[in-house]
TORKOL-4160 file (C-alpha; in steps of 0.2 Angstrom, whole numbers, padded with zeros to 4 digits, m for minus):
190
<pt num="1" X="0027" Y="0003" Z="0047"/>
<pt num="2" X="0020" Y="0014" Z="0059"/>
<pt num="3" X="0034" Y="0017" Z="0068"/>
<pt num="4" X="0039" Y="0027" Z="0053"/>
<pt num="5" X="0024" Y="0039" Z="0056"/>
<pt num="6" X="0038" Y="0048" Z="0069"/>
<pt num="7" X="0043" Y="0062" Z="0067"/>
<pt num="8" X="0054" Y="0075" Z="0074"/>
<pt num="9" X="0064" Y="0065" Z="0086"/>
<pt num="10" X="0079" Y="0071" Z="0091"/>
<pt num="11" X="0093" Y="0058" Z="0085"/>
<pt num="12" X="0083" Y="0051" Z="0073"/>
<pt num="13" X="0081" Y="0057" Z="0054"/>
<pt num="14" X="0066" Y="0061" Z="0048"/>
<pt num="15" X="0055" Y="0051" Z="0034"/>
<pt num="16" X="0052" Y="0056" Z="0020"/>
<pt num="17" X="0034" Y="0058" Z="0015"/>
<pt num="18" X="0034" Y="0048" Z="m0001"/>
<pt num="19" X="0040" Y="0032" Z="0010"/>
<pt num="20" X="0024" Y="0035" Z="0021"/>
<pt num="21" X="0014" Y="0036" Z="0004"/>
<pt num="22" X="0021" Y="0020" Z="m0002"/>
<pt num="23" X="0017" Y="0010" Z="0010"/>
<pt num="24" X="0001" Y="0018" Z="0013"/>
<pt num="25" X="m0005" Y="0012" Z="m0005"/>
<pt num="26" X="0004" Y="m0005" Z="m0004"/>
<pt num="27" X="m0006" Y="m0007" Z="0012"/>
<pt num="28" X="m0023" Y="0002" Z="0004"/>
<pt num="29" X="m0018" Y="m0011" Z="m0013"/>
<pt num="30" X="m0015" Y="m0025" Z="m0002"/>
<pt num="31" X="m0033" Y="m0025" Z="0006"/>
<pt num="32" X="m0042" Y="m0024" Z="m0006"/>
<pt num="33" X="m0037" Y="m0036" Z="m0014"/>
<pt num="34" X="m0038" Y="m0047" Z="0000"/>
<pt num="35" X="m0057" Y="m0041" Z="0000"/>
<pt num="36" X="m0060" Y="m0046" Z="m0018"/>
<pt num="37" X="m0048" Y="m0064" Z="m0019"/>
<pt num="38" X="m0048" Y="m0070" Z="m0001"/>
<pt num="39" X="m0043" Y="m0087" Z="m0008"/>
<pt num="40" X="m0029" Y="m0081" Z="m0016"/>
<pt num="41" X="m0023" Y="m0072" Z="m0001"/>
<pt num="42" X="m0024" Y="m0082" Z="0013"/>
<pt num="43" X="m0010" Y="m0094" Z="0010"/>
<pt num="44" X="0002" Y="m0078" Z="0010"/>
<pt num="45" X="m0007" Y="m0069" Z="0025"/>
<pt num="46" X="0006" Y="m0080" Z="0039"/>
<pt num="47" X="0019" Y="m0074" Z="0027"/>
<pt num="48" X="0014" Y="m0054" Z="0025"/>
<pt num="49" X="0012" Y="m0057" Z="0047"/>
<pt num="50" X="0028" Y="m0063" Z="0052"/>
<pt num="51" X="0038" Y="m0050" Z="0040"/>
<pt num="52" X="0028" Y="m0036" Z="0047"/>
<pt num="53" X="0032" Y="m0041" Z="0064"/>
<pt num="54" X="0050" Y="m0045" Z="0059"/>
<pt num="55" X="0050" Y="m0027" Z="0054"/>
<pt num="56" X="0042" Y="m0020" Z="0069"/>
<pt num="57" X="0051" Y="m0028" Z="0081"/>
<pt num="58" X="0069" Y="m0025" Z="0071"/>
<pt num="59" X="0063" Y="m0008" Z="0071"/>
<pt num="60" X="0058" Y="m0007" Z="0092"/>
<pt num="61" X="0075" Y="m0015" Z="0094"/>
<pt num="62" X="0083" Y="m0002" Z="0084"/>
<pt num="63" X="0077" Y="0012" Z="0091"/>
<pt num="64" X="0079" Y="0006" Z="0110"/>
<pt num="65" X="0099" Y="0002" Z="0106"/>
<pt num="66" X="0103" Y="0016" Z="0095"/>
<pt num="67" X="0094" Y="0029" Z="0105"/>
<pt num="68" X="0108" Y="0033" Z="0120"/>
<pt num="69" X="0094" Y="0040" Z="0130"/>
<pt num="70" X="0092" Y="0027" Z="0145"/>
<pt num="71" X="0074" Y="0026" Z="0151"/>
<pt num="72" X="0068" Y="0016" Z="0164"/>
<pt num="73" X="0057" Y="0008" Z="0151"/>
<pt num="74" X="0069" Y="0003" Z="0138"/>
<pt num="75" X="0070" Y="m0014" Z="0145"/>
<pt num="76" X="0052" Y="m0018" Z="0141"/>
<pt num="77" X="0052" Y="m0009" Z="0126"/>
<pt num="78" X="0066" Y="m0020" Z="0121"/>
<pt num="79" X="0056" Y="m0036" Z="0129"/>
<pt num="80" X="0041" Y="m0031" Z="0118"/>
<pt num="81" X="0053" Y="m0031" Z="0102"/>
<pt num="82" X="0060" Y="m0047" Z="0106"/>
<pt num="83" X="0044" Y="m0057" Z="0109"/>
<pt num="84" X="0038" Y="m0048" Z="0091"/>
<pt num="85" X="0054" Y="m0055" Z="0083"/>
<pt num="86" X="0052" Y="m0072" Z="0089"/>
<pt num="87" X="0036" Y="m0074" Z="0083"/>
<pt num="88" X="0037" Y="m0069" Z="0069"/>
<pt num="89" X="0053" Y="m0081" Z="0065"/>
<pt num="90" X="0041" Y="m0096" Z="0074"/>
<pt num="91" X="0030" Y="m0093" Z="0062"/>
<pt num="92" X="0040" Y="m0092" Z="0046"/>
<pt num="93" X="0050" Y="m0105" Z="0053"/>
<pt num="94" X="0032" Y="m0115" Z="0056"/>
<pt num="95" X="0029" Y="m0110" Z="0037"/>
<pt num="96" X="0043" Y="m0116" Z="0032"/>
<pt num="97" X="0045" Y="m0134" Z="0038"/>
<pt num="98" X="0028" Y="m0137" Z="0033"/>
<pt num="99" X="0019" Y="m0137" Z="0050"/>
<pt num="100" X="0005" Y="m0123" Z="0046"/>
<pt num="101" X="m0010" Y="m0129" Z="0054"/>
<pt num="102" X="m0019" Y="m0112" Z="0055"/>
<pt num="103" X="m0028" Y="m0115" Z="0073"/>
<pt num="104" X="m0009" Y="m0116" Z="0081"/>
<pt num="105" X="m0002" Y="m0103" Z="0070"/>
<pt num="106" X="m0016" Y="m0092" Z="0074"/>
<pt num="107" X="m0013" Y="m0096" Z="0092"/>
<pt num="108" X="0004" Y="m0091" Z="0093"/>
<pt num="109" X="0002" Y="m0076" Z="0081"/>
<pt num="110" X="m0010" Y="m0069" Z="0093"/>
<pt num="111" X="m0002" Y="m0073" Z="0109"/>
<pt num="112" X="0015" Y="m0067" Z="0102"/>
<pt num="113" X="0006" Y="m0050" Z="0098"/>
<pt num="114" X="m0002" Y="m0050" Z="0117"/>
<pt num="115" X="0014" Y="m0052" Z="0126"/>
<pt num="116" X="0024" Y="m0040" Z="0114"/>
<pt num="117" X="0009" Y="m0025" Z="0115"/>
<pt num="118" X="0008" Y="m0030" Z="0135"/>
<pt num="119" X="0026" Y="m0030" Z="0140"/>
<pt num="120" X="0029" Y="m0011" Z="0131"/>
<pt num="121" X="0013" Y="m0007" Z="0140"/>
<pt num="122" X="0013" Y="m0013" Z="0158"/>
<pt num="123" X="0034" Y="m0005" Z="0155"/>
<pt num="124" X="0026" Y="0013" Z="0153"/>
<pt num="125" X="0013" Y="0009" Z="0168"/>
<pt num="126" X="0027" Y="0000" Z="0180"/>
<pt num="127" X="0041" Y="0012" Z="0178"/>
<pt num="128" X="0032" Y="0030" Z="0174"/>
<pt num="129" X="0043" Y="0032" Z="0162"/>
<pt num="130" X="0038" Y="0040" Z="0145"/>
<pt num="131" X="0056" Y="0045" Z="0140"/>
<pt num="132" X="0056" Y="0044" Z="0121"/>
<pt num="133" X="0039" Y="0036" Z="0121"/>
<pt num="134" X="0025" Y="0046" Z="0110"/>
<pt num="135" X="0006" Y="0044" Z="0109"/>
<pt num="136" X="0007" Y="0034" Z="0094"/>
<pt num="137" X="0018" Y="0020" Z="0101"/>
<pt num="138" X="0004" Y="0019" Z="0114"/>
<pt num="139" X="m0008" Y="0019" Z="0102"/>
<pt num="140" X="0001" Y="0005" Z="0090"/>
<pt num="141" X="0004" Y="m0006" Z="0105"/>
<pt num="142" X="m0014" Y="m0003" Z="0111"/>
<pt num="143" X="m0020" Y="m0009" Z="0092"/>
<pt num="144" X="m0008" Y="m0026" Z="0093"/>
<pt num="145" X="m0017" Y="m0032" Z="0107"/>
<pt num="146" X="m0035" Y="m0027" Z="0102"/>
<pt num="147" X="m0029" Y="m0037" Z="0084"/>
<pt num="148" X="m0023" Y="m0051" Z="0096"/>
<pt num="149" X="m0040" Y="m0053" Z="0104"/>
<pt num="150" X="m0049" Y="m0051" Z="0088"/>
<pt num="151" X="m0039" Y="m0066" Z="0081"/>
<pt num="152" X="m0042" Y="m0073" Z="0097"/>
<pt num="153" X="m0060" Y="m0073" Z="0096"/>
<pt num="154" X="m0064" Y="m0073" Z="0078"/>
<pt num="155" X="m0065" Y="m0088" Z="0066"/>
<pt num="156" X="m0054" Y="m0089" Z="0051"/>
<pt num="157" X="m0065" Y="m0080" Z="0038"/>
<pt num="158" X="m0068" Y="m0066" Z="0048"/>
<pt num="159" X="m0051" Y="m0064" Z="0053"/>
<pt num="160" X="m0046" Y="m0063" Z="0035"/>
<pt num="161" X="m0060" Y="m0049" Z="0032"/>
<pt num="162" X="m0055" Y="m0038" Z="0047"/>
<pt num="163" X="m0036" Y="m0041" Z="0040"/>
<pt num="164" X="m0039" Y="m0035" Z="0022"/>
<pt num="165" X="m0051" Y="m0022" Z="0030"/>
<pt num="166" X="m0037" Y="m0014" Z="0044"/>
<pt num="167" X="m0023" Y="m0014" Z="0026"/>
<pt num="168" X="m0034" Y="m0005" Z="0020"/>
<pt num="169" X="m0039" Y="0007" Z="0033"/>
<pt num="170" X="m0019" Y="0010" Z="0040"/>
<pt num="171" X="m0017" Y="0011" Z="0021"/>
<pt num="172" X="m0028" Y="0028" Z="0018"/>
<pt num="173" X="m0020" Y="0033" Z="0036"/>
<pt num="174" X="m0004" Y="0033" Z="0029"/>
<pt num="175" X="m0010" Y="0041" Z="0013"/>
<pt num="176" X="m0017" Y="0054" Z="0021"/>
<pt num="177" X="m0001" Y="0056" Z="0035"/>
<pt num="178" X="0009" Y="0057" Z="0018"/>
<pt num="179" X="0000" Y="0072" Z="0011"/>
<pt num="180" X="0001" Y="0080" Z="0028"/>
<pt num="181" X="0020" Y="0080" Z="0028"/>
<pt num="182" X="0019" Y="0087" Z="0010"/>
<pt num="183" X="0009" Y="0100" Z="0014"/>
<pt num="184" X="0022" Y="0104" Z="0031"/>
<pt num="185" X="0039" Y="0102" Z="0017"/>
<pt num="186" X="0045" Y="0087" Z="0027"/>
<pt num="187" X="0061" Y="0079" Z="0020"/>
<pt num="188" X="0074" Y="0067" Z="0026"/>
<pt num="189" X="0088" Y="0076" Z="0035"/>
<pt num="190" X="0106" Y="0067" Z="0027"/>
């Protein structure tokens, strides 16, 4: 998701701004409604969690071994995908057999999300090396282990607020990211 926000890169084609505005209203949709049926949410929330960091974590992966620029950093970067992609297969894996106690689950979502946002973080500070990396893969790995603390720290009901409520908010960034690259004429390069 957010790792769509790049654009520019050299190698990469650009995205189009109506994908960034679709998933800025599914997200913006999506919270809302958590806010206004919590119950009719939460069962799905472990489900919507482990597909996004499926995603993100395919998407990390990607980028790190399609990208023929070698960086110092690439390892960790490719660490930080691969701990996001085995959580968020324990956990639909956890879903799956039937062993969803929420404490556990919540454990390893949050833990997951620390090691994946510290790996590509300490990779940047250990090696000094940037290469490829812009602010907002900082940022975004910055934010999964503030939300890994927060799911830490928080009890259930809480944590389901601030989830609906952080949809929501990424969702009107994304909105608004969307009717920036409008208004620059973005468009996918073929």
């Amino acid at each position: 998701m957010l790792n769509r926000l790049k654009q520019g890169v050299p190698g990469q084609k650009q995205t189009t701004w109506w994908i960034v505005l679709l998933e800025g209203i599914l997200l913006l949709g999506i919270g809302i409604f958590a806010l206004a049926n919590p119950q009719a949410v939460a069962p799905w929330i472990v489900v919507l969690i482990a597909v996004y960091l499926l995603v993100d974590s395919g998407s990390i992966i990607r980028a790190n071994t399609i990208n023929q620029v070698h960086s110092a950093s690439r390892s960790y970067q490719l660490a930080a995908g691969g701990i996001g992609l085995i959580t968020g297969l324990f956990l639909l894996l956890r879903l799956f057999l039937g062993n969803d106690s929420s404490q556990i689950t919540r454990a390893i979502f949050s833990i997951g999300l620390l090691l994946s946002g510290l790996v590509f973080l300490v990779g940047l500070v250990a090696t000094d090396d940037k290469q490829g990396v812009r602010g907002r893969d900082i940022a975004a790995n910055t934010l999964k282990i503030m939300v890994a603390i927060i799911f830490l720290i928080t009890p259930p009901g809480v944590t389901l607020r601030f989830i609906a409520i952080f949809a929501a908010v990424i969702g009107v960034i994304l909105i608004a990211n969307a009717l920036v690259l409008v208004g620059r004429g973005v468009k996918a390069q073929h």
